[in-house]
C-alpha positions as CSV (number, residue, x, y, z in Angstrom):
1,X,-13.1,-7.0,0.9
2,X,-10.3,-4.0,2.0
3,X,-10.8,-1.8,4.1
4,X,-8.8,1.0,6.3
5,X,-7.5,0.8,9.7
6,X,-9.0,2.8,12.3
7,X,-8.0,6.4,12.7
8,X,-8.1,10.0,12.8
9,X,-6.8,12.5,9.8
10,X,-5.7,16.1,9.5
11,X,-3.8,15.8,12.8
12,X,-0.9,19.0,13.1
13,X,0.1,19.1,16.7
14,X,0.8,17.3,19.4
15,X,-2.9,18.0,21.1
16,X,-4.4,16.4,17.7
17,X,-2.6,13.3,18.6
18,X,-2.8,12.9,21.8
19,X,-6.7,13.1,21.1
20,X,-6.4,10.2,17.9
21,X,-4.5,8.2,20.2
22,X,-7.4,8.6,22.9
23,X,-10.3,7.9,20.6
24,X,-8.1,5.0,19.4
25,X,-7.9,3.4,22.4
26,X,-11.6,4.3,23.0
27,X,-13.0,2.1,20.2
28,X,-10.0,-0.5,20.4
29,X,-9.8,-0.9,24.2
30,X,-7.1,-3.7,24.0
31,X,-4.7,-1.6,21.5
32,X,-1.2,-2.0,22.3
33,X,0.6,0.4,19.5
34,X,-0.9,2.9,16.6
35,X,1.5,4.6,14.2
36,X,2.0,8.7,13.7
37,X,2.4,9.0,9.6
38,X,3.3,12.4,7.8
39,X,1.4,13.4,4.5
40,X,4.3,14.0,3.0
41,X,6.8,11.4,3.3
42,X,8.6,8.8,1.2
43,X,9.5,5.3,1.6
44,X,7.7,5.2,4.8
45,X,10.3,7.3,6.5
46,X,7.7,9.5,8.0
47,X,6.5,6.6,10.2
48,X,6.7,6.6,13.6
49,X,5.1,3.9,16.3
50,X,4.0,4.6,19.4
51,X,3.1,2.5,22.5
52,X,0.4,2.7,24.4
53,X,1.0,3.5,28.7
54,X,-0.7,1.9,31.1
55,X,-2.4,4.6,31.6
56,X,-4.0,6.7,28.9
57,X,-4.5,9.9,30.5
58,X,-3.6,13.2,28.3
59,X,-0.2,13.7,30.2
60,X,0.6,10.1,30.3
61,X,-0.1,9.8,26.6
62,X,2.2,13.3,26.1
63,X,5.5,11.6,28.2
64,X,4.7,8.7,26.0
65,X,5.4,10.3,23.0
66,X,8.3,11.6,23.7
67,X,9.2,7.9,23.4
68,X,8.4,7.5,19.6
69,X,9.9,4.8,17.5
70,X,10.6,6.6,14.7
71,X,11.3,5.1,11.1
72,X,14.8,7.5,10.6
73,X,17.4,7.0,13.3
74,X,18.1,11.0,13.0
75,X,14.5,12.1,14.0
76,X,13.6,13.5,17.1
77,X,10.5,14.7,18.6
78,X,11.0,18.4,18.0
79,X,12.2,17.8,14.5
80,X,9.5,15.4,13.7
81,X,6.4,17.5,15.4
82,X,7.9,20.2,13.4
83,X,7.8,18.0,10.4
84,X,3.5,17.7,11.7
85,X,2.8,20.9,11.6
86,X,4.4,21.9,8.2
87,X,2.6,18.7,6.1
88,X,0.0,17.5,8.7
89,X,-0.7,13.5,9.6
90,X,-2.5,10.8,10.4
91,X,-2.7,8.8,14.1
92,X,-3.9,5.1,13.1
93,X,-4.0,1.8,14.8
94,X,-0.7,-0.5,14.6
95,X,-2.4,-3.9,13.2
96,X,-1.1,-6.8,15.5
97,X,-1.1,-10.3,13.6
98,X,1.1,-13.2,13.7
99,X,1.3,-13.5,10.1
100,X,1.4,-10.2,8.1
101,X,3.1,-8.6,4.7
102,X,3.2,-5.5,2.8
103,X,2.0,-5.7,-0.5
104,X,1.6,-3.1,-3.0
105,X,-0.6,-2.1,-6.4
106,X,0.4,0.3,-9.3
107,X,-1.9,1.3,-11.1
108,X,-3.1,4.5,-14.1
109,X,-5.8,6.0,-14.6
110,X,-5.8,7.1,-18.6
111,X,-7.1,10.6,-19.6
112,X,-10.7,9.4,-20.7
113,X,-10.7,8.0,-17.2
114,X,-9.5,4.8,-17.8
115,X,-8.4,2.7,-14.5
116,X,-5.5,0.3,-16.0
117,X,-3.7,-1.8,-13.6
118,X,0.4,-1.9,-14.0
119,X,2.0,-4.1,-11.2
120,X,1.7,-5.5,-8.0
121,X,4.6,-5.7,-5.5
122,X,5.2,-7.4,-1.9
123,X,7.1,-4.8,-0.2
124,X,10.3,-5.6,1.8
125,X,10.5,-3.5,4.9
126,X,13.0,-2.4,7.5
127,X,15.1,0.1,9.4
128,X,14.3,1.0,13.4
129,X,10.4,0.1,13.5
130,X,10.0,-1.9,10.4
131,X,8.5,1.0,8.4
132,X,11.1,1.8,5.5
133,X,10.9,0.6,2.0
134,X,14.1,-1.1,1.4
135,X,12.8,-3.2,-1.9
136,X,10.0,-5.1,-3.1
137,X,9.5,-8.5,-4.8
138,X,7.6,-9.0,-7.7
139,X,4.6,-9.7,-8.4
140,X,3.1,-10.2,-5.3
141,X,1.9,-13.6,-3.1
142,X,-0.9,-15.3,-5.2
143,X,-2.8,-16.0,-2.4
144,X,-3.7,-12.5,-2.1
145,X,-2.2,-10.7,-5.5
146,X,-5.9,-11.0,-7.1
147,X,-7.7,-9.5,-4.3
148,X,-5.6,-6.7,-3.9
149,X,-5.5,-5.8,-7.5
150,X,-9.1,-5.7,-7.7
151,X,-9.7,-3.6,-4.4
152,X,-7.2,-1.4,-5.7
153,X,-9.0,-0.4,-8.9
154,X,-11.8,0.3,-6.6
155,X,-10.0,3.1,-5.1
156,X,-8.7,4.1,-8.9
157,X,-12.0,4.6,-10.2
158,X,-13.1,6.9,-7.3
159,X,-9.5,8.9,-8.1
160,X,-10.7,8.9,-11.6
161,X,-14.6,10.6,-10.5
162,X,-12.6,13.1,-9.1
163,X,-10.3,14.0,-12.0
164,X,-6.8,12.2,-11.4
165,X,-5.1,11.5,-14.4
166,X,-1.4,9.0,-14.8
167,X,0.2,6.2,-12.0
168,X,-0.5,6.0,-8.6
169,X,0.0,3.3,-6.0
170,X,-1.6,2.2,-3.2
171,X,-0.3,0.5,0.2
172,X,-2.0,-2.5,1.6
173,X,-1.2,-4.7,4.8
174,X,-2.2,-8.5,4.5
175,X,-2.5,-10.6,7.8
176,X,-3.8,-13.7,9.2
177,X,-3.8,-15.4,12.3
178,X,-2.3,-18.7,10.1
179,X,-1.7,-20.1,7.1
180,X,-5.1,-21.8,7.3
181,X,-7.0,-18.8,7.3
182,X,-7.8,-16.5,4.4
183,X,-5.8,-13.5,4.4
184,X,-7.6,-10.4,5.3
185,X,-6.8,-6.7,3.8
186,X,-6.8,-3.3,4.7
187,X,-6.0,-0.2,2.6
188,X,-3.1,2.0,4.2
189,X,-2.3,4.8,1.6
190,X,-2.0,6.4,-1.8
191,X,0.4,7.4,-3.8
192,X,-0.3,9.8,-6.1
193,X,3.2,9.6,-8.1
194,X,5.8,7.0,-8.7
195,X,7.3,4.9,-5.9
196,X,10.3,2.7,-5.5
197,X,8.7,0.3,-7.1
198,X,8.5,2.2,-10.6
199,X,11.7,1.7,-11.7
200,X,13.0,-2.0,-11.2
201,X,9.4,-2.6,-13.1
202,X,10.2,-0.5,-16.2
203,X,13.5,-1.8,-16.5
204,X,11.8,-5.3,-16.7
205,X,9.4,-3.7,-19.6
206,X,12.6,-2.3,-21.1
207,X,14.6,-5.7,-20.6
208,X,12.0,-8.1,-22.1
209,X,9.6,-6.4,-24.2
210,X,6.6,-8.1,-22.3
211,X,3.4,-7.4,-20.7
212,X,1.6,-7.8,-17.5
213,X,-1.6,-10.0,-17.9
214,X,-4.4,-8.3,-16.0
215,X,-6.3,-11.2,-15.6
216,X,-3.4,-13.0,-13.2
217,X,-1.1,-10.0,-12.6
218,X,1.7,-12.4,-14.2
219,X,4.0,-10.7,-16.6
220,X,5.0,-12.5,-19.5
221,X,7.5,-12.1,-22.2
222,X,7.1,-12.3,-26.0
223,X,8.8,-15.8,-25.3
224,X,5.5,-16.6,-23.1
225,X,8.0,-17.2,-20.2
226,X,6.8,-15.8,-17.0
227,X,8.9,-13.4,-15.0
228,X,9.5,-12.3,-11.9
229,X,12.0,-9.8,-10.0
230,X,14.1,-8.6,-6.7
231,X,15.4,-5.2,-6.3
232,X,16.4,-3.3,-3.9
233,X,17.9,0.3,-3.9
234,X,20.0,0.0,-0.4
235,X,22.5,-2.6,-1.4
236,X,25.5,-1.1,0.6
237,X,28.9,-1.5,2.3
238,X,31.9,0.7,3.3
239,X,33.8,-1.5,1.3
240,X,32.2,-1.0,-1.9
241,X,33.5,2.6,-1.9
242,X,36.1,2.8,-4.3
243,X,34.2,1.0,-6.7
244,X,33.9,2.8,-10.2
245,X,30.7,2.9,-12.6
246,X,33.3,1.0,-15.0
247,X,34.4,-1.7,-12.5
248,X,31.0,-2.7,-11.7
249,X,30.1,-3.4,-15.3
250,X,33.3,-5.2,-15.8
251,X,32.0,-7.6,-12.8
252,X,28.7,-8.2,-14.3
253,X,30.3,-9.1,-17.5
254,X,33.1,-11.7,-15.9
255,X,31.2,-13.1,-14.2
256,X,27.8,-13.5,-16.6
257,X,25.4,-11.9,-14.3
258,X,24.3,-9.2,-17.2
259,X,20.8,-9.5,-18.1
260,X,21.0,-12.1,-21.4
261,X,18.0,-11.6,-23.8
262,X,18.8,-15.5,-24.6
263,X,18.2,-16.5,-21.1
264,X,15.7,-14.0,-20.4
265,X,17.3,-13.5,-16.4
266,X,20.1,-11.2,-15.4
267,X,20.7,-8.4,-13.1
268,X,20.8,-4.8,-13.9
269,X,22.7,-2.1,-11.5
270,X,21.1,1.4,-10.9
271,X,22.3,4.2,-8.2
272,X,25.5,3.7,-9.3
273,X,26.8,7.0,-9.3
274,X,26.4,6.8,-5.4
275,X,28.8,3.5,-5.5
276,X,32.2,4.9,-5.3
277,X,31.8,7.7,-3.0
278,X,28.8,6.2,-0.5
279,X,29.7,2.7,-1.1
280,X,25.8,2.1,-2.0
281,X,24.0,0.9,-5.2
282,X,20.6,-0.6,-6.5
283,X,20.0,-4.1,-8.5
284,X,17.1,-5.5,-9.8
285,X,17.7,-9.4,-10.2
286,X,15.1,-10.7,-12.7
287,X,14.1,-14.6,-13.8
288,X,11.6,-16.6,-14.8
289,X,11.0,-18.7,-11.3
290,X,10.6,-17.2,-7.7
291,X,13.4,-19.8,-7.2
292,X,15.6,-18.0,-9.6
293,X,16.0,-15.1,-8.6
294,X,16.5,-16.2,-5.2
295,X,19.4,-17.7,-6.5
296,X,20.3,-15.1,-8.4
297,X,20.0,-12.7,-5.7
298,X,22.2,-14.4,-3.7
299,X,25.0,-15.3,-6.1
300,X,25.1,-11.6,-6.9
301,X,25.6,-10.5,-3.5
302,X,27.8,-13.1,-3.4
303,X,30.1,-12.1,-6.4
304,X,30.3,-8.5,-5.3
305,X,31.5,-9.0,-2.5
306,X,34.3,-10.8,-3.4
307,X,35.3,-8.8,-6.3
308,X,34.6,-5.6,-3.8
309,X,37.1,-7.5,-1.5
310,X,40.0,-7.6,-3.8
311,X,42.4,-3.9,-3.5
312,X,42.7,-3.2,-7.1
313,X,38.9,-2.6,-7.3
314,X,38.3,-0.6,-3.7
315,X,39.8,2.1,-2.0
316,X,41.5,1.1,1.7
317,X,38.6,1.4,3.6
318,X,37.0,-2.1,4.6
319,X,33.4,-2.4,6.5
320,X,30.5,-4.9,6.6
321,X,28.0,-5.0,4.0
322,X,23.7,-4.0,4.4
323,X,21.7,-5.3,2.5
324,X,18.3,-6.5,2.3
């Protein structure tokens, strides 16, 4: 059974926050950390974590939050507070488990109402605090995948009573105390458009011609093969600058890593008209094993960076590479 986090809504200024975080730590007296969240954010940039004082008093709390761990290196208080007022927030408690992920459900709700489920995704997370989308993995764990789905077309059909129509997502955390315990889940957010998980998943649809089977939350392919994907759109390094459109398919193509519709696994580049200039790109890696796109993964990274290496693809500048 899901269900959400402890928390207060609606929250604009810094006064509306400093109250959540006292009510917070009012009904969770050993809270360590909760989490500031604009409405309107994307990627989970609007994230920022707070930690609780020793003391909880109203001005302690305030100096406190001067201290925010925000999701954006750029942000500052005033800029972000700003950000509050303008789209409004939540304050919500910052679950603390030893064993925890990220997973994700897409689902659409048809115009007679309709709640269909599309894909399920473990989220891969990073940047300052651990709150930014950086690429997801699909589908996601089995050990929870089922659960998830199902909890999410819970919230679908109340969208649907209320007169939502096309995809949304929702956000879920998973944790457990360890691996011998059964996960537990809580709702986080919803997404009432596409997310970065849209588009690796329609260029498997595109790719392969298959279909997600509801009743597992596999995808399979007209083959009956079962697939599975990587992707990530913040594959990035100074020294991929330089790099054209034209050289990057050149390196797929040496090297085989082009999605092969005899195979059925391959990678497939998008962002790449922010290669050259920004030395960043996006890649969905797709197979038909967990294990293979690992490997695949890998070997990519692995190949572009050595072809990226070499002068007659690359501009002078040289750097380290980020990726997830």
């Amino acid at each position: 059974m899901a269900w959400t986090p402890l928390g207060t809504e609606d929250v604009r200024t810094e006064h509306d926050v400093i109250n959540a975080l006292q009510d917070l730590k009012a009904r969770r007296p050993g809270l360590g950390r909760a989490v500031v969240k604009l409405n309107d954010s994307f990627s989970g940039e609007g994230n920022a974590v707070f930690r609780y004082p020793l003391e909880t008093t109203p001005d302690a709390l305030e100096d406190e939050l001067r201290a925010l761990e925000f999701a954006v290196p750029s942000e500052t208080p005033v800029l972000y507070f700003e950000k509050l007022g303008r789209m409004g927030g939540i304050v919500e408690e910052f679950i603390e488990a030893p064993e925890k992920a990220s997973p994700s459900a897409q689902l659409r709700i048809s115009p007679r109402g309709e709640v269909l489920p599309i894909s399920t995704h473990d989220q891969l997370l990073g940047g300052p605090s651990g709150q930014v989308f950086l690429g997801c993995v699909f589908p996601a764990d089995q050990s929870y995948r089922m659960r998830m789905q199902e909890a999410a077309i819970k919230v679908g059909r109340v969208l649907a009573s209320h007169g939502v129509v096309s995809r949304f997502g929702v956000d879920f955390l998973v944790w457990r105390a360890s691996a011998a315990e059964e996960w537990k889940i809580s709702a986080l957010e919803i997404n009432l458009r596409m997310g970065g998980t849209t588009h690796p998943y329609l260029a498997l649809q595109f790719l392969t011609g298959g279909q997600l089977d509801p009743a597992t939350g596999l995808y399979l392919s007209p083959s009956g093969h079962t697939k599975y994907y990587r992707a990530t759109d913040n594959l990035s390094g100074e020294f991929y600058r330089g790099l054209l459109p034209e050289d990057l398919i050149e390196i797929l193509t040496v090297n085989k890593l082009h999605y092969s519709h005899a195979t059925e696994r391959g990678v497939l580049f998008h962002l790449i008209g922010a290669l050259s200039q920004f030395g960043k790109v996006g890649l969905t890696a797709i197979a038909s094993s967990p294990e293979e796109v690992d490997d695949l993964y890998q070997r990519t990274l692995t190949v572009l960076d050595r072809e990226a290496s070499r002068g007659h693809y690359r501009t002078p500048d040289s750097g380290t590479r980020g990726h997830i």
